[in-house]
DRENDO-1510 file (C-alpha; in Angstrom, 1 decimal, always signed):
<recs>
REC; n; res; u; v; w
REC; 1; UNK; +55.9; +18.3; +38.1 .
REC; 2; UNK; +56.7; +14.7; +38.3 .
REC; 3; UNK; +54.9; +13.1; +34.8 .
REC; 4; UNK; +54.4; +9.1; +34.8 .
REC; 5; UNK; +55.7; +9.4; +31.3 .
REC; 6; UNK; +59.4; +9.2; +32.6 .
REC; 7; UNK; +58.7; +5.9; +34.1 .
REC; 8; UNK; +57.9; +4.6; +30.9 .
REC; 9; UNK; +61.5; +5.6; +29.4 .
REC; 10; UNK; +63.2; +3.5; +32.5 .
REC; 11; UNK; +61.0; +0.4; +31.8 .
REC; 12; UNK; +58.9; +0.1; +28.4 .
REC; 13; UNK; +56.5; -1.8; +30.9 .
REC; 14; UNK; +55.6; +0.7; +33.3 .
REC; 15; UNK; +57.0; -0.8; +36.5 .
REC; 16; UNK; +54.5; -0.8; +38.9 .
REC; 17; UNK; +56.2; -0.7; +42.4 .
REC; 18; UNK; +58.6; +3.0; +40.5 .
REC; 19; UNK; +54.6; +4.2; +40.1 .
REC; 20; UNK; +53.9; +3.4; +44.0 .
REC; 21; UNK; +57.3; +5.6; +44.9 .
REC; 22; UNK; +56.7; +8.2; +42.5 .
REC; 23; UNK; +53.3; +8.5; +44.1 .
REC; 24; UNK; +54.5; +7.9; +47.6 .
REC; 25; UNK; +57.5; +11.1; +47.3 .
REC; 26; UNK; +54.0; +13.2; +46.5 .
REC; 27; UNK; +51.8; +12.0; +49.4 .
REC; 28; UNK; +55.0; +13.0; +51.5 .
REC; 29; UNK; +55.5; +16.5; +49.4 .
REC; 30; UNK; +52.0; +17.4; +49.0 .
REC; 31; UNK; +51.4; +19.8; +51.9 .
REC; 32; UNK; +54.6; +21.5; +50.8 .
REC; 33; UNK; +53.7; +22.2; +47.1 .
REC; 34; UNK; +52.2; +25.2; +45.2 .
REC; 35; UNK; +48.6; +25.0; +44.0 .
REC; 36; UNK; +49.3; +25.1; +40.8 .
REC; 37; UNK; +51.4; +22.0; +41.4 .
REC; 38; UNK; +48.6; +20.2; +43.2 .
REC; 39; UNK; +46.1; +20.8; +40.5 .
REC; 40; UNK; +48.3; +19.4; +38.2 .
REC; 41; UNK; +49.1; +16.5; +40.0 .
REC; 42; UNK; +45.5; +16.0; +40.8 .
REC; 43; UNK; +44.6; +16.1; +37.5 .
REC; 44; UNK; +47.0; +13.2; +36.7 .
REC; 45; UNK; +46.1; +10.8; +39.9 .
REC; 46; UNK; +42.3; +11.5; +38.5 .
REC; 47; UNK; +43.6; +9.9; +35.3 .
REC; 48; UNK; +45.1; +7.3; +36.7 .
REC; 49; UNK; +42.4; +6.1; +39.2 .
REC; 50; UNK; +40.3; +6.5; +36.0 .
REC; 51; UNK; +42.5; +3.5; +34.3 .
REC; 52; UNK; +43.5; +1.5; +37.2 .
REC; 53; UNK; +39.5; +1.2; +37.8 .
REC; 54; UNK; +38.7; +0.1; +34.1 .
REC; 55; UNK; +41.8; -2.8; +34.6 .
REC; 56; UNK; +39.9; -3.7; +38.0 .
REC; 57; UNK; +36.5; -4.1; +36.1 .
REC; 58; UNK; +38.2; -6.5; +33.1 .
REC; 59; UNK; +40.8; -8.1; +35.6 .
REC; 60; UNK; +38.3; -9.2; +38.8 .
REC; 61; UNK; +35.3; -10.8; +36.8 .
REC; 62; UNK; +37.8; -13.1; +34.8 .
REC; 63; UNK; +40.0; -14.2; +38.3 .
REC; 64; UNK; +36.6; -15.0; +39.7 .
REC; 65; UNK; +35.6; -17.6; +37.5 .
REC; 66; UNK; +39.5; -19.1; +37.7 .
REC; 67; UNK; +39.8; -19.2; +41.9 .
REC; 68; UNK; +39.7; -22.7; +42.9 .
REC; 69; UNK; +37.3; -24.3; +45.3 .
REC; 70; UNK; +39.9; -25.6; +48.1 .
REC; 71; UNK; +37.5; -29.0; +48.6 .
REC; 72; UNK; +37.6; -30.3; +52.1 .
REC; 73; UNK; +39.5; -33.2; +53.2 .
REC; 74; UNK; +36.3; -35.4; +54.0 .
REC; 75; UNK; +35.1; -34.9; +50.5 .
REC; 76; UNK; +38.1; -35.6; +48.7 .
REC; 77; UNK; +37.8; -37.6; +45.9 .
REC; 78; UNK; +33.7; -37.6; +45.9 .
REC; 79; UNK; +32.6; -34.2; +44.6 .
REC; 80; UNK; +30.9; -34.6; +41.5 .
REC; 81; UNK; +30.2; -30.7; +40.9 .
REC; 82; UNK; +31.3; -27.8; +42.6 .
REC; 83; UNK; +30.9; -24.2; +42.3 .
REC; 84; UNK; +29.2; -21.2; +43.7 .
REC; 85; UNK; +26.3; -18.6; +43.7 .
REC; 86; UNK; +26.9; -16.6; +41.1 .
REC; 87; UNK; +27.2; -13.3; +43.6 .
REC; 88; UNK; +30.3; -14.5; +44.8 .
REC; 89; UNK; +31.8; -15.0; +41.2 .
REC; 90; UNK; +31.1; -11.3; +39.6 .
REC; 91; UNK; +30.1; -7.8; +40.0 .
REC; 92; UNK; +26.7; -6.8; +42.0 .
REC; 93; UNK; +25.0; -4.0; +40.7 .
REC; 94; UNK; +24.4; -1.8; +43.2 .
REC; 95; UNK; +27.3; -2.8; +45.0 .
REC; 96; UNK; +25.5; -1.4; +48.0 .
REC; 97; UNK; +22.2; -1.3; +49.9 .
REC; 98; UNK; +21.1; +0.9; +53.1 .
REC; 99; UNK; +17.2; +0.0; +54.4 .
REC; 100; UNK; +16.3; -2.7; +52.2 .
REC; 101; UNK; +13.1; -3.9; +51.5 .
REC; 102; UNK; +12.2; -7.2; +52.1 .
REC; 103; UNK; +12.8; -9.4; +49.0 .
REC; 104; UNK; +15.1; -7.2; +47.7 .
REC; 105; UNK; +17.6; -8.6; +45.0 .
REC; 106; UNK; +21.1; -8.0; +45.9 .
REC; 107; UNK; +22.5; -9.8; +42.9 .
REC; 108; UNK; +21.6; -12.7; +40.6 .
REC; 109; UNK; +20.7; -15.3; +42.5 .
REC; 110; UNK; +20.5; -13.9; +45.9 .
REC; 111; UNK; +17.5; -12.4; +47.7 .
REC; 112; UNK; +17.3; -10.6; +51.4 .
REC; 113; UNK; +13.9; -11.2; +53.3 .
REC; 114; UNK; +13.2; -10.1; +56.9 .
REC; 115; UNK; +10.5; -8.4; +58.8 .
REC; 116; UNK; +12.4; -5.5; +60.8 .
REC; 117; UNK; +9.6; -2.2; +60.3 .
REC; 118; UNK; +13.1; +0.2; +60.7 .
REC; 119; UNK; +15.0; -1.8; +58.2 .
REC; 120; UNK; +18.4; -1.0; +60.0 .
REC; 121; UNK; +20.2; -2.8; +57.8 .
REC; 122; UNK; +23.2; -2.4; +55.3 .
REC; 123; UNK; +24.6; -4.9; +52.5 .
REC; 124; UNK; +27.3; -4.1; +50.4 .
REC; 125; UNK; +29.0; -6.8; +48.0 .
REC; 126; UNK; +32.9; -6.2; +48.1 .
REC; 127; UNK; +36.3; -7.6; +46.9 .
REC; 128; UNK; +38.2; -10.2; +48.5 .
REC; 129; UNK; +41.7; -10.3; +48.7 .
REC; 130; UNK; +43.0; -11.9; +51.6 .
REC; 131; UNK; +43.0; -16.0; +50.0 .
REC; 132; UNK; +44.1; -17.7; +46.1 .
REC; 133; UNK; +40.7; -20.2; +47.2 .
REC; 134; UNK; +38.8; -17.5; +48.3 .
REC; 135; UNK; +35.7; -16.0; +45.8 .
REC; 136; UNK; +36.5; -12.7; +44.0 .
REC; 137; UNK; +33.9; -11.5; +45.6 .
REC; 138; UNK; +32.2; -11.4; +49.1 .
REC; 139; UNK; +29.0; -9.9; +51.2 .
REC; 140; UNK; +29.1; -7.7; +54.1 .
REC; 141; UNK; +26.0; -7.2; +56.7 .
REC; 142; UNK; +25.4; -5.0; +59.3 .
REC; 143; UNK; +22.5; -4.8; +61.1 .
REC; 144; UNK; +21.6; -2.0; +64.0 .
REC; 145; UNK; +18.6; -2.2; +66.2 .
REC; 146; UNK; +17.1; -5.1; +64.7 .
REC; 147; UNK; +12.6; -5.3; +65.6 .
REC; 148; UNK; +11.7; -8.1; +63.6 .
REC; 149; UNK; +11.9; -12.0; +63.8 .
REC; 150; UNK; +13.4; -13.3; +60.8 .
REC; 151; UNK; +16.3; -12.3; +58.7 .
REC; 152; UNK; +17.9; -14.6; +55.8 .
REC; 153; UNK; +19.3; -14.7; +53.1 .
REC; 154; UNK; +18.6; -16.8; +50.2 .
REC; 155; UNK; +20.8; -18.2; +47.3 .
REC; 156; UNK; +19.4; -19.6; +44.6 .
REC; 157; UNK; +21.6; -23.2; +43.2 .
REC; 158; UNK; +23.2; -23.0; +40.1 .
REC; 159; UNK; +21.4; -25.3; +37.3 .
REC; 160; UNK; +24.4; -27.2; +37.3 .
REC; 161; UNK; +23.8; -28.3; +40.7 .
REC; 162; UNK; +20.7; -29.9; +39.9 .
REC; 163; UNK; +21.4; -31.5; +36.6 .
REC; 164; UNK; +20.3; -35.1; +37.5 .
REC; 165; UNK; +20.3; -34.6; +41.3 .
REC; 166; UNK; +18.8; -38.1; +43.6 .
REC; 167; UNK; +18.1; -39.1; +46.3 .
REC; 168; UNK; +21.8; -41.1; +46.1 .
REC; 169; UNK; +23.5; -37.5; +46.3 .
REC; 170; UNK; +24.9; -35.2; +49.4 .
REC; 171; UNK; +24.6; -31.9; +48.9 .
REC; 172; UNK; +27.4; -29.7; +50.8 .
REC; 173; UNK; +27.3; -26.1; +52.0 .
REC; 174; UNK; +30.8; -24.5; +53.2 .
REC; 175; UNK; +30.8; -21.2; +54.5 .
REC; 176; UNK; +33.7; -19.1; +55.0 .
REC; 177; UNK; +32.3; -15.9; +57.3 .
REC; 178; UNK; +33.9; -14.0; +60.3 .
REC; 179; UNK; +31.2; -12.5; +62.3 .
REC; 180; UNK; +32.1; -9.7; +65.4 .
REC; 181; UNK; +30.3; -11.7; +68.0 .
REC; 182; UNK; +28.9; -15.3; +69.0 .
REC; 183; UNK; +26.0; -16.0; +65.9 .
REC; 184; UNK; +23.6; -19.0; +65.5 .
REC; 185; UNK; +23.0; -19.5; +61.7 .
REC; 186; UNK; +20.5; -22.1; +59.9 .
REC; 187; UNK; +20.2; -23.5; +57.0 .
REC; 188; UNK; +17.6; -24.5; +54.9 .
REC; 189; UNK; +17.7; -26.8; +51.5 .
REC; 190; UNK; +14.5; -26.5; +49.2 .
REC; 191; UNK; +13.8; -28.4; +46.4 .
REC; 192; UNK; +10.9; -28.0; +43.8 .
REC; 193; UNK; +9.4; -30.8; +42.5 .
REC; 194; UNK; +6.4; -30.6; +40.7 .
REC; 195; UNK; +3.6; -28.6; +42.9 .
REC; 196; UNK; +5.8; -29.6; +45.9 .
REC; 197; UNK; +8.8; -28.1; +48.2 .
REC; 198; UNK; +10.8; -30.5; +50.2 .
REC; 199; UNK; +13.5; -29.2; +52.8 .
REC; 200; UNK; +15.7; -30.0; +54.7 .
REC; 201; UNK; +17.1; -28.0; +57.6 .
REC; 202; UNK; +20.4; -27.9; +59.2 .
REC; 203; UNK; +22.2; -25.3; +62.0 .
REC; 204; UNK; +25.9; -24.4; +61.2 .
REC; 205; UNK; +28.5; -25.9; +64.0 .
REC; 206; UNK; +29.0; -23.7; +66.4 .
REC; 207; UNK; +32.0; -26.0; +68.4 .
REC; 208; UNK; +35.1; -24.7; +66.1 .
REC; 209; UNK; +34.4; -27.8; +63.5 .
REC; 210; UNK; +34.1; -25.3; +60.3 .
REC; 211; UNK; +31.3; -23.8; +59.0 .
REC; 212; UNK; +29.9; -26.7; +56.6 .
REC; 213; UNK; +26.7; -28.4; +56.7 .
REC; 214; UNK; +25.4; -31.2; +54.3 .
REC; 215; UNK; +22.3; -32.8; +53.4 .
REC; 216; UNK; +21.8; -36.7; +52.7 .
REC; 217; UNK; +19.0; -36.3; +49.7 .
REC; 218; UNK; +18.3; -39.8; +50.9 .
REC; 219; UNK; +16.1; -38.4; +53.6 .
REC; 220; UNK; +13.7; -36.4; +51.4 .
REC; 221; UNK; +10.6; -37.6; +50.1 .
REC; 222; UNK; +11.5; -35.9; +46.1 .
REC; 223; UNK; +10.7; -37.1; +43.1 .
REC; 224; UNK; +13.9; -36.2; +40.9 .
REC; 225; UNK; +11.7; -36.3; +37.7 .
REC; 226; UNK; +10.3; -33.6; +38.9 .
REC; 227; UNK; +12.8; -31.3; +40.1 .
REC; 228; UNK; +12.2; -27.8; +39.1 .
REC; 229; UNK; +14.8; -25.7; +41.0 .
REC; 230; UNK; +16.2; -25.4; +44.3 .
REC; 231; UNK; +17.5; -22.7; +46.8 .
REC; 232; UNK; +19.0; -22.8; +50.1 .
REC; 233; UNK; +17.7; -20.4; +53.4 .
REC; 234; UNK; +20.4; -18.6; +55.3 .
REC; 235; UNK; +18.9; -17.4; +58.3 .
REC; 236; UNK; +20.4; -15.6; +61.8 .
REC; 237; UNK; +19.2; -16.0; +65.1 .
REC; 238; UNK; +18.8; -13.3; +66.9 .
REC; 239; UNK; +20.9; -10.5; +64.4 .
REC; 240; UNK; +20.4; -7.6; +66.5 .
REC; 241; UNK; +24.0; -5.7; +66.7 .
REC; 242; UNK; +25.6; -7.8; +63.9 .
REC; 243; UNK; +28.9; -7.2; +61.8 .
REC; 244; UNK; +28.9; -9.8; +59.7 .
REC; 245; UNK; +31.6; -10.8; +56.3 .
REC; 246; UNK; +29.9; -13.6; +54.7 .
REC; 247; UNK; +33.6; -14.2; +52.1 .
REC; 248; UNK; +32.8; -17.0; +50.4 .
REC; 249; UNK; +30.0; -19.5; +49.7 .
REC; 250; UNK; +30.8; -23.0; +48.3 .
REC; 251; UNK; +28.8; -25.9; +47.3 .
REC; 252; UNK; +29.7; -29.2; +46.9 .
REC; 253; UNK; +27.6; -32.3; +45.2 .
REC; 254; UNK; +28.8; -35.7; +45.7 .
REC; 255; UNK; +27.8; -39.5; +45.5 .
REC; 256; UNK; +26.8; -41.1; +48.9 .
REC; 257; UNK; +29.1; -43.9; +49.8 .
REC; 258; UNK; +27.8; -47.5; +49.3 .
REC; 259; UNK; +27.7; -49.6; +52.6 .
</recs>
């Protein structure tokens, strides 16, 4: 039986491409060996799943909170915060959901509401690893035979975002998502103030431009004083049939320019 032990005597640090080949030599060997030899070997990779997990748990988390935010070219030089929903940044528990009810919370910060009576629906957060900019973490949705009229999503702004928001600010929504067929998404700013909601709403371009929208606070009737809290409304048209990887959500805060 091959033990990892002997890779530790080539290498005091375990050199992890001589544990893929040791592995890789078993995959190829494994319809060949005895049982015996496959319960041992079993017994190890059970081991070492066990530990590779616990260095994903400790290791993801802490590279969330370090990815940059890749700011966009229009906004260079004017962002004042940025940052993202805290879903994005760490570890959803459950990790999956199948039927939801309505209002459901998939994470902190981030809330599911529709109207479907079947609830043919499926969420599950999951681990990006395609980009260095990209969120630790990401959101897949899949929706089936889909009865109702609304389905959305809503995200809930960090404090930081509102820490002496005005009317002189632009708030910024980029959206990084890859969806298996031609979607219309909105979406909706709210802002509490006092005993009121103001919103605004926007529809994310649709002509190849990106996947960004902003609001001008300058067109809301708020009274900063009063802000309470804020959230924004992710909502699909028509989401019947729908495979969509919603990888990364980034907000942006930034001065309006003076004219």
């Amino acid at each position: 039986m091959v033990k990892l032990s002997r890779l530790s005597r080539r290498d005091p640090q375990v050199d992890p491409d001589a544990a893929v080949a040791v592995w890789s030599g078993l995959v190829s060997k494994a319809p060949d060996l005895s049982t015996a030899a496959l319960q041992g070997h079993l017994k190890q990779a059970d081991r070492l799943r066990s530990v590779l997990d616990r260095f994903a748990q400790i290791a993801e988390p802490r590279l969330a909170n370090d990815v940059l935010i890749e700011v966009p070219e229009t906004l260079a030089g004017q962002i004042e915060w940025s940052g993202r929903p805290a879903f994005w940044l760490g570890e959803a528990s459950p990790r999956a959901l199948v039927a939801p009810e309505s209002g459901i919370e998939l994470g902190e910060g981030v809330k599911l509401f529709h109207d479907c009576p079947r609830r043919e629906i499926a969420l599950r957060q999951h681990v990006n690893r395609v980009a260095p900019s990209r969120a630790a973490y990401g959101l897949s949705l899949d929706v089936m035979g889909f009865e109702g009229s609304y389905l959305s999503l809503v995200l809930d702004l960090p404090s930081a975002a509102l820490t002496e928001l005005g009317q002189s600010h632009v708030l910024s929504v980029n959206f990084d998502f890859q969806a298996d067929r031609d979607l219309g998404i909105f979406v909706r700013l709210n802002l509490k103030c006092g005993p009121n909601t103001v919103n605004m709403l926007r529809e994310v371009p649709r002509d190849g431009s990106g996947h960004a929208v902003e609001f001008d606070l300058a067109y809301l009737d708020m009274d900063p004083s009063r802000l309470e809290s804020g959230w924004i409304d992710v909502m699909f048209e028509a989401p019947q049939y729908l495979g969509l990887d919603l990888r990364d959500v980034m907000l942006f805060r930034s001065r309006r320019a003076e004219v």
